[in-house]
NUZAVEX-938813 format. One record per residue (C-alpha): residue number from 1; x, y, z. Coordinates in pm, 1 decimal. Example, Ala and Ser with C-alpha at 12.3 -4.5 7.8 and 13.67 -1.06 7.14 Angstrom:
BEGIN
(vovex 1 (1230.0 -450.0 780.0))
(vovex 2 (1367.0 -106.0 714.0))
REM end
This chain:
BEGIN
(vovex 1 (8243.5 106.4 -2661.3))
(vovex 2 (8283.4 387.8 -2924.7))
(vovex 3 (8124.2 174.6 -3209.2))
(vovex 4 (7825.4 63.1 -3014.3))
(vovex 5 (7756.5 379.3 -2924.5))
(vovex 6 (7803.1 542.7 -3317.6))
(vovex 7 (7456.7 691.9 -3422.7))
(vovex 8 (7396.9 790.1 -3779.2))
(vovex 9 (7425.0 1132.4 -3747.4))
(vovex 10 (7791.9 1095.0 -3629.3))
(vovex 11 (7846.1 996.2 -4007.6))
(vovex 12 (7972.1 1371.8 -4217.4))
(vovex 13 (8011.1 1388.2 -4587.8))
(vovex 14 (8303.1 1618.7 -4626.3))
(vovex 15 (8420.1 1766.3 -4994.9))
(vovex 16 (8674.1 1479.8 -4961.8))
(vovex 17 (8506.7 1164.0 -4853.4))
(vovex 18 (8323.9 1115.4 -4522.4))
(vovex 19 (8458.5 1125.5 -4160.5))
(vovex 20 (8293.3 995.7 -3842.7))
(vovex 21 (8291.5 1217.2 -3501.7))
(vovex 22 (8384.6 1021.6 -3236.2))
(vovex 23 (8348.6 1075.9 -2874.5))
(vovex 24 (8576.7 877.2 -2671.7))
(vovex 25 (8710.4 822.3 -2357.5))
(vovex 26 (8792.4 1099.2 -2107.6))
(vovex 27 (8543.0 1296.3 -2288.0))
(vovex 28 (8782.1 1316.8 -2580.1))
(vovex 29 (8620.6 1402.2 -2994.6))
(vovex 30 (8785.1 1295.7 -3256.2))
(vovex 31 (8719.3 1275.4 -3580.1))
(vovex 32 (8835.0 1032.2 -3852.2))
(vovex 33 (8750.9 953.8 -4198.6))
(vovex 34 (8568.9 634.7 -4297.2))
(vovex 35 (8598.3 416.2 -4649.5))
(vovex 36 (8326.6 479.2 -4834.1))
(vovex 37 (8238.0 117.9 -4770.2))
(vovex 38 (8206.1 206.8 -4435.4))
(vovex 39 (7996.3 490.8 -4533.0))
(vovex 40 (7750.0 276.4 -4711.2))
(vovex 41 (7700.0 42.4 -4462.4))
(vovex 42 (7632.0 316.5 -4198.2))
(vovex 43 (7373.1 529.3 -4457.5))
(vovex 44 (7198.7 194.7 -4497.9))
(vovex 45 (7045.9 169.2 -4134.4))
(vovex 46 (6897.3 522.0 -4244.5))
(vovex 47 (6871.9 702.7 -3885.2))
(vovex 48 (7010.8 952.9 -3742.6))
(vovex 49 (7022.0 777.2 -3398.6))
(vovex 50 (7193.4 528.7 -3284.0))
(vovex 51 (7318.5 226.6 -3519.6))
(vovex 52 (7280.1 -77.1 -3321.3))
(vovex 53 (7078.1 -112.6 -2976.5))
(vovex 54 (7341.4 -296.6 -2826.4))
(vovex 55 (7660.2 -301.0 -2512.8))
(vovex 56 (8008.4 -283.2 -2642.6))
(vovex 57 (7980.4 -631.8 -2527.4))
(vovex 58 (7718.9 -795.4 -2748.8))
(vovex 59 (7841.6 -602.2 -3042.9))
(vovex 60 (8151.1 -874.8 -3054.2))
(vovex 61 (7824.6 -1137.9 -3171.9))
(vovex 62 (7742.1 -876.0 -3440.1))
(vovex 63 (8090.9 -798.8 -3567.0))
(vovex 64 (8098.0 -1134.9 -3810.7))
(vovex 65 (7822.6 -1042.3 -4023.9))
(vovex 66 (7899.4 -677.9 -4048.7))
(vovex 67 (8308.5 -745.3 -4110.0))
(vovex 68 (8132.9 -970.2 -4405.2))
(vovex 69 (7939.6 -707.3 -4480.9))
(vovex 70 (8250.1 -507.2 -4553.0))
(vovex 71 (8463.3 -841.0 -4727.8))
(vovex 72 (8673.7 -828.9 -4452.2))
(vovex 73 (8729.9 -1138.2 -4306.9))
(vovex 74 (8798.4 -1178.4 -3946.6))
(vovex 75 (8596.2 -1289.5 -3636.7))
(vovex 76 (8635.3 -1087.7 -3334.4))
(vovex 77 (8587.6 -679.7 -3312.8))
(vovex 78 (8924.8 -673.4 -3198.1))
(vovex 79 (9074.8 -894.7 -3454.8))
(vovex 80 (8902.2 -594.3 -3722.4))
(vovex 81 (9151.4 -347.4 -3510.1))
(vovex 82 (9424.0 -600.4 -3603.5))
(vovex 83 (9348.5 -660.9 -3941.3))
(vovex 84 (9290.4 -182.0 -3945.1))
(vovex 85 (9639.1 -147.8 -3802.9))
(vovex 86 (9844.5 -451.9 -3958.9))
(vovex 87 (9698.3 -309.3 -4335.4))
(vovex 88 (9716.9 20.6 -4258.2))
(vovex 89 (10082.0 27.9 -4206.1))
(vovex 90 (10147.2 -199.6 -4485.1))
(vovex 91 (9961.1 74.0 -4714.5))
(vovex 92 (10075.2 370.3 -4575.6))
(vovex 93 (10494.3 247.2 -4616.5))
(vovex 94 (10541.9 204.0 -4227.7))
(vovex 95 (10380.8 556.6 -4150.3))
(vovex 96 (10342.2 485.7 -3736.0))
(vovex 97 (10208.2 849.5 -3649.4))
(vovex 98 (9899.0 828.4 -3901.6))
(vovex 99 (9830.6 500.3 -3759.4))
(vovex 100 (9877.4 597.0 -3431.3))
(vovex 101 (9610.0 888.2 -3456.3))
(vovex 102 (9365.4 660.7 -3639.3))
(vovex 103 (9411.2 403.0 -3341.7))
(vovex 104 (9360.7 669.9 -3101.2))
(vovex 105 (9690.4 500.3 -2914.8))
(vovex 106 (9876.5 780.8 -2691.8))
(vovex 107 (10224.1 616.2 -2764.9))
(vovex 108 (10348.1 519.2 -3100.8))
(vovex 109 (10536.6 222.7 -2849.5))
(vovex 110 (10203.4 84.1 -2861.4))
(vovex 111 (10108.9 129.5 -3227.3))
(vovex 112 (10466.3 -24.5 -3328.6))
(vovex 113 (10319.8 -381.1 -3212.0))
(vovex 114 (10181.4 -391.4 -3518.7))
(vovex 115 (10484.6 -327.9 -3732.4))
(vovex 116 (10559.6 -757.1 -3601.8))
(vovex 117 (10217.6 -835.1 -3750.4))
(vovex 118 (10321.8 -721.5 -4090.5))
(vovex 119 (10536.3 -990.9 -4219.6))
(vovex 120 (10400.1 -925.9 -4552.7))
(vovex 121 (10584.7 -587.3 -4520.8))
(vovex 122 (10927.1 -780.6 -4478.6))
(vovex 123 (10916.9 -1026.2 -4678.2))
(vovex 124 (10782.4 -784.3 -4985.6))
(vovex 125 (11141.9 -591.2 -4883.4))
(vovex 126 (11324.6 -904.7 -4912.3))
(vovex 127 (11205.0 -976.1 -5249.0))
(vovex 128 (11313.9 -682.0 -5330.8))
(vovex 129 (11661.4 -814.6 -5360.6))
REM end
């Protein structure tokens, strides 16, 4: 629901990159900074309102060509969160508390599902040896 409600003026250029202001649920802001791939993408629709004119729903039928967009390949919206968390741990060494904020979960229980996803992670430790 967040993303299909994102309008181009939610985008911010900061001194170090860009960050989007989020409104989420419970009435809770939050803001969180963006790739500049993501950036790009978002300047490109070049408004200030609202990106797409579309439910939370629909947006699952648009997330294929935008994830292309972006060279990410996955096929569902919630895959993207998948592919977001499982990376983002991987690149951060295992750091559950940044991903936790930038998932917006309440419990790091619920982020550390995603330390199972990243068998990469393990089996780059076991090659260590």
């Amino acid at each position: 629901m967040e993303v299909a409600n994102l309008k181009g003026i939610d985008l911010e250029q900061r001194d170090d990159g860009y960050i989007l202001r989020i409104a989420g649920k419970g009435g809770t802001d939050l803001s969180v900074p963006v790739a500049q791939k993501v950036a790009d993408v978002i300047l490109s629709y070049k408004t200030q309102g609202r990106l797409w004119n579309v439910t939370s729903n629909c947006l699952s039928k648009m997330t294929s060509a935008e994830m292309k967009r972006l060279n990410i390949e996955v096929k569902t919206f919630h895959a993207c969160r998948h592919y977001f968390a499982t990376n983002m741990l991987e690149k951060s060494g295992g750091d559950l508390l940044a991903v936790r904020d930038l998932m917006r979960h309440s419990s790091v229980a619920t982020t550390q599902v995603y330390t199972q996803l990243a068998s990469g992670r393990t089996r780059n430790l076991v090659n260590l040896l």
